[in-house]
C-alpha positions in Angstrom: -22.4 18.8 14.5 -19.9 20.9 15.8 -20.8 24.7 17.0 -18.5 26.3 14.7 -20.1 24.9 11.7 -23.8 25.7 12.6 -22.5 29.0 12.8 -21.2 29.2 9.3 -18.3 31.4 9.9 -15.9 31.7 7.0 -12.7 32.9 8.2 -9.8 34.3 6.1 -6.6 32.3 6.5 -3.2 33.9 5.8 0.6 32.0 5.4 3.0 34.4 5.6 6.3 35.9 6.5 7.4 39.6 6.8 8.0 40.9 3.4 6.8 37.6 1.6 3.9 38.5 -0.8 0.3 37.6 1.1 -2.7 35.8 -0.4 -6.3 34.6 1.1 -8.4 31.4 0.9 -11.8 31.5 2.2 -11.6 28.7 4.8 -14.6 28.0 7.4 -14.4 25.2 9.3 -15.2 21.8 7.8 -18.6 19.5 8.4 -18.1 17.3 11.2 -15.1 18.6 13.0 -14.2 19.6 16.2 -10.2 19.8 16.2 -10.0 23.4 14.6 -9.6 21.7 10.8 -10.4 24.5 8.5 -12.0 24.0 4.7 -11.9 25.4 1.4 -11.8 25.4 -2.1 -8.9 26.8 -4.6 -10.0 27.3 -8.4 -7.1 25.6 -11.0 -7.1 26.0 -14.6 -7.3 22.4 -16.1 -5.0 23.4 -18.9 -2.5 25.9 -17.8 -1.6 26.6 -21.3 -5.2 28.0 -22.0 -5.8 26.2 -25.3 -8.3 23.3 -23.1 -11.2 25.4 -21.0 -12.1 24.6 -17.5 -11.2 24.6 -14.1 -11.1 22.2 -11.4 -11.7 22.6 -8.0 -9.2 21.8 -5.4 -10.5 20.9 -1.9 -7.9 21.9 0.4 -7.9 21.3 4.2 -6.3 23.5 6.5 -5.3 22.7 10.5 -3.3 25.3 11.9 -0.4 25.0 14.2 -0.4 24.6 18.0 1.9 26.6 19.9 5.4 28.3 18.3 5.0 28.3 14.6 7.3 26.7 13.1 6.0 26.4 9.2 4.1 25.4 7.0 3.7 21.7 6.1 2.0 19.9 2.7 0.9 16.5 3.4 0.9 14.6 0.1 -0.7 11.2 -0.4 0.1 8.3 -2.8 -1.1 6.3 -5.3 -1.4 8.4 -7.8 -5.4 8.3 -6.8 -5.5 9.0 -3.2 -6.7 12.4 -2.5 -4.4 14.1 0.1 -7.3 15.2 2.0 -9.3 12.5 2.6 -6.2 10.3 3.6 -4.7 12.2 5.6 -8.3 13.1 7.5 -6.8 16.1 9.6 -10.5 16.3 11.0 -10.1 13.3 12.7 -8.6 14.0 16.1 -6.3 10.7 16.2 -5.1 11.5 12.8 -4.4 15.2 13.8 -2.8 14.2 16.7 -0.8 11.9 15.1 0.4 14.3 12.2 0.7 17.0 14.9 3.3 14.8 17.2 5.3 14.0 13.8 5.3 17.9 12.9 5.3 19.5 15.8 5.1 23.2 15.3 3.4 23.0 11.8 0.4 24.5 9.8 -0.3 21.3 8.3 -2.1 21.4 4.8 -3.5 18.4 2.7 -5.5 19.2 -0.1 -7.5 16.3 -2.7 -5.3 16.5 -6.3 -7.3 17.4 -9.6 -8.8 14.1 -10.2 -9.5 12.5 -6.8 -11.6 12.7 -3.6 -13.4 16.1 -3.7 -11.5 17.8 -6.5 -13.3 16.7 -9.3 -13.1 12.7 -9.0 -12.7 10.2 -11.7 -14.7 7.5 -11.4 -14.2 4.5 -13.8 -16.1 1.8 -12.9 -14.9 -0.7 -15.2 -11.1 -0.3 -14.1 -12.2 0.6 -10.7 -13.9 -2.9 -9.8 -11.7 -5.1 -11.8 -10.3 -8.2 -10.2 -9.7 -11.1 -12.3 -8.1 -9.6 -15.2 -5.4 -10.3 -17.7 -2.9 -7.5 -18.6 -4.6 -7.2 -21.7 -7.9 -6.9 -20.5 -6.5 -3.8 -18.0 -5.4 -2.1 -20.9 -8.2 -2.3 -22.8 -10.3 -0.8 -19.4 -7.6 1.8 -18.9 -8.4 2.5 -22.8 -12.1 3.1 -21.9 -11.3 5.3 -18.8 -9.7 7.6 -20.8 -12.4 7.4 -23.1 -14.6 8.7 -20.0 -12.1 11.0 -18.5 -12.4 12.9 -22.2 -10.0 14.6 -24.1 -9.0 16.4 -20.8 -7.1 13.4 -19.4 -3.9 14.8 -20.9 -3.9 17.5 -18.1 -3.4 14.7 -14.9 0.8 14.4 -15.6 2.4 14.7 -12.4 3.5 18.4 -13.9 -0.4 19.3 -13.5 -0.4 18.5 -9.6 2.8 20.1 -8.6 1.5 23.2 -10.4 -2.0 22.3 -8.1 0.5 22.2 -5.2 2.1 25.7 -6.2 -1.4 26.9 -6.8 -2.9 26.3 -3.3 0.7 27.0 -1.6 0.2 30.7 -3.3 -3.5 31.1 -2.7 -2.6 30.5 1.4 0.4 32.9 1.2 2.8 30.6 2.2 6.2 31.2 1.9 8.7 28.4 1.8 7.1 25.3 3.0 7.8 21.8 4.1 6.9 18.4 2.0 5.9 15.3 3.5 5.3 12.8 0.7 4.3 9.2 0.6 4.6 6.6 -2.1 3.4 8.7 -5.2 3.4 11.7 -2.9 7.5 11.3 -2.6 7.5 11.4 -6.4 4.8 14.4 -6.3 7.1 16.3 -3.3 10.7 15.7 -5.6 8.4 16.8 -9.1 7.7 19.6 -7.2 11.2 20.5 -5.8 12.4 20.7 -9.2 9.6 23.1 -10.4 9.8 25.5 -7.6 13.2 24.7 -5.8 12.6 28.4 -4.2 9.6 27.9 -2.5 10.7 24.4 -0.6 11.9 24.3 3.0 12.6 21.0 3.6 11.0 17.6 2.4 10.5 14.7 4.2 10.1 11.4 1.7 8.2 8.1 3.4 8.7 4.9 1.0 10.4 6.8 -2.4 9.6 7.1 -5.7 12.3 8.4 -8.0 11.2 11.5 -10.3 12.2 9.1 -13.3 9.9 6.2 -11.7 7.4 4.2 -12.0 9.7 2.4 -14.2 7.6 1.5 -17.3 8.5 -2.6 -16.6 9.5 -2.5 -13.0 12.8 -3.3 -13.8 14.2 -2.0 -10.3 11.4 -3.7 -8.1 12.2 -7.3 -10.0 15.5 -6.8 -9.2 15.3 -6.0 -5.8 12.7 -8.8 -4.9 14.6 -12.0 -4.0 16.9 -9.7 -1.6 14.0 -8.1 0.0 12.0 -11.3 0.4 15.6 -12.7 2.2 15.9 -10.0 4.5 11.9 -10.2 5.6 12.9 -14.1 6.6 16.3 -13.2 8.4 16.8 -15.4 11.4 15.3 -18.4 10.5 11.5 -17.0 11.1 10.3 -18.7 7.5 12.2 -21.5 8.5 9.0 -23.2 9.6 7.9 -22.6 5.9 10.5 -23.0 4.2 14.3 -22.8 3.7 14.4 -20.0 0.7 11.3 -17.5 0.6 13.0 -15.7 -2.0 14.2 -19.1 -4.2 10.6 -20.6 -3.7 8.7 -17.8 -5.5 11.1 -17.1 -8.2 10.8 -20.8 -9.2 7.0 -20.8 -8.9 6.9 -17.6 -10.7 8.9 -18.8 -13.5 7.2 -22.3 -13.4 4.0 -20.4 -13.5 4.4 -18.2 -17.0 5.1 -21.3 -18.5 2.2 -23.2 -16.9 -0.4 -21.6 -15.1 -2.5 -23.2 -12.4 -6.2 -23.8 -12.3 -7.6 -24.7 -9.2 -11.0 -23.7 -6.7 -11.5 -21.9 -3.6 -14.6 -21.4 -1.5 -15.8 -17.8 -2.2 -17.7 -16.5 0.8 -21.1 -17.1 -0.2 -20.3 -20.8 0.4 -20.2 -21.5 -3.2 -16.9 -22.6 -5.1 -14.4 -19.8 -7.4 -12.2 -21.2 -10.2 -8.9 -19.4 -9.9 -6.4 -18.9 -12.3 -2.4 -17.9 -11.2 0.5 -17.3 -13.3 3.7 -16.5 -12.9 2.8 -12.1 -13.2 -0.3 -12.4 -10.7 1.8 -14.8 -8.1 4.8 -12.0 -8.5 1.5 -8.9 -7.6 0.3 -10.9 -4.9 3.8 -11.1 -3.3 4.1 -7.3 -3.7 1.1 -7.1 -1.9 2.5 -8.6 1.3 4.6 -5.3 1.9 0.8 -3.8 2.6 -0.8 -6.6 4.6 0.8 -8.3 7.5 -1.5 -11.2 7.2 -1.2 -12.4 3.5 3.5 -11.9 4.8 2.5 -13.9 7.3 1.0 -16.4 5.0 2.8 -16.1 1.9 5.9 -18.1 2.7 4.0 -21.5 3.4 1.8 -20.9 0.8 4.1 -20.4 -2.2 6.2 -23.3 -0.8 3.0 -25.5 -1.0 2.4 -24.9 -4.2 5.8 -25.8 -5.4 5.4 -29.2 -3.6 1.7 -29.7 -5.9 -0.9 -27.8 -3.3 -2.1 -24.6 -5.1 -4.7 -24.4 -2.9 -3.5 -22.3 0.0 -1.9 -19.9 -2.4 -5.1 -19.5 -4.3 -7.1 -18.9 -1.4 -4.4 -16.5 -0.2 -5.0 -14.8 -3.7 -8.3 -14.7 -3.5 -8.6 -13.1 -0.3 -6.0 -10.1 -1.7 -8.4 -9.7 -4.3 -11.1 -9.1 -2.2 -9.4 -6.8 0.2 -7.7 -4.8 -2.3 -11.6 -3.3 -3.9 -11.4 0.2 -3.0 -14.0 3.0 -4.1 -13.2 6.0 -6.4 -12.9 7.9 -3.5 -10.6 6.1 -1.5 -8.3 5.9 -4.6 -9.0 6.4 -7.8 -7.6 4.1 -10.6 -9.1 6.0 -13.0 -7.0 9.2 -11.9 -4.1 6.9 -11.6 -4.1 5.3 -15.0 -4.3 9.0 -16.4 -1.1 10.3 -14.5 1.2 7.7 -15.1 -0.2 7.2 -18.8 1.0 10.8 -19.0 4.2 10.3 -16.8 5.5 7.1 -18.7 8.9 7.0 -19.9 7.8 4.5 -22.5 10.1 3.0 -25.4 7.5 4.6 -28.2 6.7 8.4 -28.8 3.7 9.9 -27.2 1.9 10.0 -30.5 2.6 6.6 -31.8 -1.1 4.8 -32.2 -1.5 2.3 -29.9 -1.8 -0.5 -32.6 1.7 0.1 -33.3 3.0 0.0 -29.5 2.8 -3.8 -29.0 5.7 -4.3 -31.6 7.7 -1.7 -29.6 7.3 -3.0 -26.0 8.2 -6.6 -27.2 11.6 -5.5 -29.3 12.3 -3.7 -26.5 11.8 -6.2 -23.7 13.1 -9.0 -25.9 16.4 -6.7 -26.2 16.9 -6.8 -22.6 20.2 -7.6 -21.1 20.8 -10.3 -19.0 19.2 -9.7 -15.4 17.1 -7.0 -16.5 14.2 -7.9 -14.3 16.6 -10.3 -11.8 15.9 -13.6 -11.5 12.7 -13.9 -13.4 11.8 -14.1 -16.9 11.3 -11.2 -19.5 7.6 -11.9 -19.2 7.6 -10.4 -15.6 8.1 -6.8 -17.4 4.8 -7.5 -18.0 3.4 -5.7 -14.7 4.9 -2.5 -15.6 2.5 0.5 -17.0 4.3 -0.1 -20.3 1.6 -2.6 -20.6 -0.8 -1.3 -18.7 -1.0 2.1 -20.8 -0.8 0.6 -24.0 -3.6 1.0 -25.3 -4.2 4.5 -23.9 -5.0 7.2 -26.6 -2.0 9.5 -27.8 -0.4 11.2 -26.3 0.5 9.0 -24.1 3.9 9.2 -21.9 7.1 11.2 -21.7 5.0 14.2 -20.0 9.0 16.6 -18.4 8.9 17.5 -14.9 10.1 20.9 -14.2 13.7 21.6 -15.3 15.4 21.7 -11.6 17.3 22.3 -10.1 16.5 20.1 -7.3 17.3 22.5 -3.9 19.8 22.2 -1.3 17.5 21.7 1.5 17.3 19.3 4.2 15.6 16.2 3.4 15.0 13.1 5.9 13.8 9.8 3.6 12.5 6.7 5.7 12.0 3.1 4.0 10.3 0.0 4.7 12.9 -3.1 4.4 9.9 -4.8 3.8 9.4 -2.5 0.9 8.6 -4.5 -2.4 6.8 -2.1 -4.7 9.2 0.7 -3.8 12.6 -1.1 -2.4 15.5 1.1 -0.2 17.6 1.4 -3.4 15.1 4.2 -4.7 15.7 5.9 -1.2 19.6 5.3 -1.3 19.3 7.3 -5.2 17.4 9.9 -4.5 19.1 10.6 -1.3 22.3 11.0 -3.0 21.1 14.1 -4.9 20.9 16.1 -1.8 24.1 17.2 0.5 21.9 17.3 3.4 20.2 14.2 3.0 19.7 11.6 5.4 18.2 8.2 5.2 16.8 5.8 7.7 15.6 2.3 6.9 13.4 0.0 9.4 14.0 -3.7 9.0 11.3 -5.7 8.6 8.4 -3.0 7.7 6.6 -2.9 4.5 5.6 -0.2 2.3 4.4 3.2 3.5 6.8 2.9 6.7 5.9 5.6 9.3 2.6 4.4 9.5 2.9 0.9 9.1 6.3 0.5 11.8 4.5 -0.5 15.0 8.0 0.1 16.9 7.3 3.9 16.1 10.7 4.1 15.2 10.2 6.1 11.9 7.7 8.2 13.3 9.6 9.1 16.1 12.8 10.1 13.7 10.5 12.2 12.0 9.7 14.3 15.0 13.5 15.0 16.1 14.6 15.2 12.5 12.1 18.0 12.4 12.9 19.3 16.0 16.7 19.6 15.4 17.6 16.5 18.1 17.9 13.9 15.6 21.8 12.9 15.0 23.6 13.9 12.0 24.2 10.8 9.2 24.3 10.0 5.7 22.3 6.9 6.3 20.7 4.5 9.9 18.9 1.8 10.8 16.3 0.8 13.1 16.2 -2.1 15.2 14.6 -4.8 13.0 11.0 -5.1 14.0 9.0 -8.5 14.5 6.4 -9.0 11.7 2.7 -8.3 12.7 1.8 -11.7 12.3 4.0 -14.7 13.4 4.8 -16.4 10.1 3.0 -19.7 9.8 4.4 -23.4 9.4 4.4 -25.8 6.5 0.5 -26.7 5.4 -0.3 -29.7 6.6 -1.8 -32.6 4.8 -5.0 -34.5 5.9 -4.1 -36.2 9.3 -3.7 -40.3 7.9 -5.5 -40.9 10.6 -7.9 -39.4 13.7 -4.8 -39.2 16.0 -4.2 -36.9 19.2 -0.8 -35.6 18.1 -2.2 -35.2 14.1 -5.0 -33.3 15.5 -3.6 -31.3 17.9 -1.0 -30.2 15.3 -3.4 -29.3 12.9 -6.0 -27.2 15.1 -2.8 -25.4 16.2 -1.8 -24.6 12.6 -5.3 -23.9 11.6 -5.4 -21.2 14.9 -2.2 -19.5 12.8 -4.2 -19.6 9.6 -7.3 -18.2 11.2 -5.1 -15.2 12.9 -3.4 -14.6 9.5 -6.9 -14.6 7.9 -8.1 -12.3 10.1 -5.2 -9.9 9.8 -5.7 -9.8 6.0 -9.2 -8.6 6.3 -9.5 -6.5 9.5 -6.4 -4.0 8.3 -8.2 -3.5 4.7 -11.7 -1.8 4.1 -13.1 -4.8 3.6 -16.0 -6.3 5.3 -17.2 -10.4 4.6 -16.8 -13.8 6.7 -14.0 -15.6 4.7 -14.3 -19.5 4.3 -11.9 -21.6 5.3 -9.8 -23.3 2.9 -11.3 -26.6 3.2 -14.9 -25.2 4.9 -16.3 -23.5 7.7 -16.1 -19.2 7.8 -14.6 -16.8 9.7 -16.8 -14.1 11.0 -15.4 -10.5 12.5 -16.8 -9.1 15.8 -18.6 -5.8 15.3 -17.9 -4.6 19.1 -14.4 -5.8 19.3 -10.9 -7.1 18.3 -11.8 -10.8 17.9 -13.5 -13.2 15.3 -15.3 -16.7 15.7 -14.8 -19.7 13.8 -17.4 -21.6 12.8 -16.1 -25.6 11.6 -13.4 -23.6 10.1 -10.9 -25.8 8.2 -7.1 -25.1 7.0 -6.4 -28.8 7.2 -8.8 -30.9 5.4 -11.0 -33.3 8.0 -10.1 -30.6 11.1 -12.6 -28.6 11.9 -12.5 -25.2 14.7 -15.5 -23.5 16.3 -15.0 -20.7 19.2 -14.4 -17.1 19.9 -10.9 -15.8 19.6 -9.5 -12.8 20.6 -6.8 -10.4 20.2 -4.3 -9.3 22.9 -2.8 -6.3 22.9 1.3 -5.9 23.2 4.2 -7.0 22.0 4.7 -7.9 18.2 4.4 -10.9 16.7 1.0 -10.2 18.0 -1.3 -12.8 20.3 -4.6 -14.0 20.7 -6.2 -16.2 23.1 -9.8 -18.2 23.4 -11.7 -21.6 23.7 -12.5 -24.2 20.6 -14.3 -27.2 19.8 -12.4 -29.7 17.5 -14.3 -31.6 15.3 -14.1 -33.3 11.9 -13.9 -36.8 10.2 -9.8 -36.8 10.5 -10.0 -35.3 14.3 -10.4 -36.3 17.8 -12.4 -34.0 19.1 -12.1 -32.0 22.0 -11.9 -28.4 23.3 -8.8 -26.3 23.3 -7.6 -23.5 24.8 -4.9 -21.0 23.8 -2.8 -18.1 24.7 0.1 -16.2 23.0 2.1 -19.5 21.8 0.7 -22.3 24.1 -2.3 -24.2 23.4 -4.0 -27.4 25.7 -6.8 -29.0 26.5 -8.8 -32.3 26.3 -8.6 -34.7 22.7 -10.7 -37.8 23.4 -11.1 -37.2 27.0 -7.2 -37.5 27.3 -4.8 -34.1 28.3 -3.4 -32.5 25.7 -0.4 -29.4 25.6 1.7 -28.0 22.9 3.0 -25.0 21.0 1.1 -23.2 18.7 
């Protein structure tokens, strides 16, 4: 417990510039911080109009600027659900520092929007734990959120928290301030650009969402899939996979709407999970990959087994996203993000149509579709859109205007993901467009959410000079490609014929790959359980350190690994080394050792060496 908080001192924090109005906030500094982070709470009307009483309490969190001042700077997180605050966690030093090296100069806000974190949270439990669910079935739990949120739930549009934004931007005094949006937060930044286009400085967009977008059947991210899936496997690093990433899940998608497989996986309480995939959940799970660099490393071999009649690595694949992807209410709140884009929607139906008389809509509408609407997929992928999802929310429901523009002539610096499924460089390349002094920089080979997930630093660093006046002057720029986190894995192979040195060696170096992938998945989520391996064994994570140990873990059916392995620090893909003892009924055993891509040992008693 820091000094400053047993002392209680509440401090009065003013943004200003001469001759700009001034305004206070009561800030003090906030529990369990020793970086200078500052704390405090600005009131909102829920319903600006006044016909709806209440207000809602915005925690906002303050971390003022080291040396020359050079602004003021909202952080805005994504979603919608994720509470600015808590993501951005200014009072953790290595986030400050981080934030602080990308804004150099900058009063950096972040404050929780109406609905999430500590600004009056939504907490839905149904919709918030639900994992094997059918579109329907999420509509109808996005029906009974709203039911809890109340008849206030009309008053979480986009509009609402760029008003928040304008709110806490006018309680601190601030003049014209900066926007650093991610995801959601880019739409959020660009809402709130065209609602007060006096008050912005300059905006900085990470992985962008259109004002006009989500688009209620994700017509733009369908589109943009196969191209995005064929750039991720440039220079032949699927080849050991497969010959057409892209080609191999739009014919297993499309394969998979018309028949869906049913197969079993071994949950992590040893016991077997029935599964079910069709074409919608594969086309989720693959979106997912832009976020985890261990199901992208996985993905590619896995799909192309199931098109050759072995589900069962992209089941278990499934399953593991499932798992990883449970987040609490506070972390992000579905609940809060069924209620903005429900409001947000540009849906085919008026917001007060009933929802019993929506289905008929969506389905005219999607069935009027013109030819390569949603790419190479079927009409049924429109399916994943929020058309769907927000169905059965009660009226009104969509259509909620942003404000009126016009959007101002400021500088603005967007960086994307190439990687980027769920929100793909052509939504950068558009929005871009609308400003004169826009300028666009894309990182090959990074998924969504770029500047923090580009281990090159490359984004991160064109952030910093973009905002320190150094970086060059363009309309659009690349990064060098950057290696994926994982090194994509081979083809899955079959249960050795029989107990041979090469069968086995080549499947306890291919199970090593699964293992690291595995890993990957879980150790960059929230999540926190020994996975089982896809034909046995599990896969327990080290409390003290960066390494796991496999106990009879299996990826190829009668090979079995057990030993410690570690990760190495460096150079993407990244490495690992260790020891393990091969067993199983279709193995020679032995012990192996491995290091970055080599792998020997003893098999029988005789020498073994290979690539891994």
């Amino acid at each position: 417990m820091g000094r400053r908080l047993l002392l209680g001192l509440a401090v009065v924090f003013v943004l200003a510039t001469p001759g700009q109005a001034r305004a206070a906030i009561a800030l003090s500094p906030c529990p369990q911080t020793t970086d200078g982070v500052q704390c405090g709470t600005v009131d909102v009307p829920l319903d600006r109009s006044g016909a709806v009483p209440g207000t809602i309490p915005l925690h906002v969190e303050v971390l003022p600027a080291s040396g020359l001042s050079r602004g003021t700077m909202f952080l805005i997180a994504g979603g919608p659900g994720q509470g600015s605050a808590g993501a951005y966690g200014l009072g953790s030093a290595s986030a400050a520092q981080e934030m602080q090296t990308m804004f150099p100069g900058y009063t950096l806000v972040a404050f929780d929007n109406r609905g999430t974190g500590k600004s009056g949270l939504i907490d839905c439990p149904g919709l918030q734990t639900s994992t094997l669910t059918t579109i329907e079935q999420d509509a109808a739990l996005a029906r009974d959120c709203a039911t809890i949120i109340g008849p206030g739930r009309r008053f979480y549009a986009t509009r609402d928290h760029a008003e928040d934004l304008e709110s806490v931007r006018v309680a601190l005094g601030a003049g014209r301030i900066g926007l650093f949006g991610v995801s959601y937060g880019t739409k959020l930044a660009l809402a709130y650009a065209l609602a007060h286009p006096d008050a912005v400085e300059r905006i900085v967009l990470d992985s962008v969402v259109a004002p006009a977008y989500p688009d209620p059947f994700e017509r733009n991210v369908l589109r943009e899939m196969p191209g995005t899936l064929t750039a991720f496997c440039a220079g032949g690093i699927c080849r050991g996979a497969t010959q057409n990433f892209a080609g191999d899940v739009v014919k297993l998608a499309n394969r998979l709407e018309a028949h869906p497989v049913n197969g079993k996986v071994i949950a992590p309480n040893g016991k077997l999970r029935v599964l079910h995939m069709n074409g919608e959940e594969l086309i989720s799970l693959i979106i997912d990959a832009d976020l985890s660099p261990g199901l992208a490393a996985e993905a590619p071999a896995a799909v192309h087994a199931a098109l050759l009649g072995n589900a069962r690595p992209l089941l278990r694949l499934y399953d593991l996203d499932l798992r990883t992807s449970v987040l609490s209410a506070e972390d992000l709140s579905f609940g809060l993000y069924a209620a903005t884009n429900c409001a947000d929607g540009s849906f085919p139906f008026a917001p007060d149509t009933p929802p019993a008389a929506r289905p008929a809509i969506l389905d005219a509408t999607v069935g009027a579709f013109p030819p390569g609407s949603v790419g190479p997929f079927g009409n049924w992928a429109a399916r994943i859109g929020t058309a769907y999802f927000c169905e059965q929310w009660p009226a009104p429901t969509g259509n909620t205007p942003l404000g009126p523009g016009p959007l101002p002539n400021v500088p603005v610096l967007a960086v994307n993901g190439g990687f980027d499924l769920r929100t793909p460089i052509a939504n950068a390349i558009a929005v871009i467009s609308a400003f004169p002094k826009g300028q666009l920089i894309t990182v090959p080979g990074v998924g969504h959410s770029v500047s923090s997930a580009d281990f090159s630093g490359c984004a991160a660093d064109a952030i910093r000079r973009w905002i320190l006046g150094t970086l060059p002057s363009f309309r659009a720029a690349s990064c060098p490609r950057v290696p994926p986190v994982g090194k994509i894995l081979g083809a899955f192979p079959g249960r050795p014929a029989s107990a041979s040195v090469k069968a086995t060696l080549t499947a306890a170096a291919r199970t090593l790959r699964e293992a690291e992938s595995t890993w990957l998945q879980i150790v960059l989520s929230s999540a926190a359980f020994a996975p089982r391996g896809l034909y046995g064994g599990k896969l327990v994570l080290s409390q003290k350190a960066l390494s796991f140990t496999l106990s009879r873990y299996s990826a190829v059916s009668g090979v079995q690994l057990s030993g410690k392995v570690t990760f190495v620090p460096g150079q993407l893909p990244l490495s690992y080394k260790g020891s393990v003892r091969v067993s199983g009924a279709a193995a020679v055993s032995g012990t192996l050792s491995f290091s970055k891509n080599s792998v020997s040992g003893r098999l029988g008693g005789r020498p073994v060496k290979g690539s891994y």
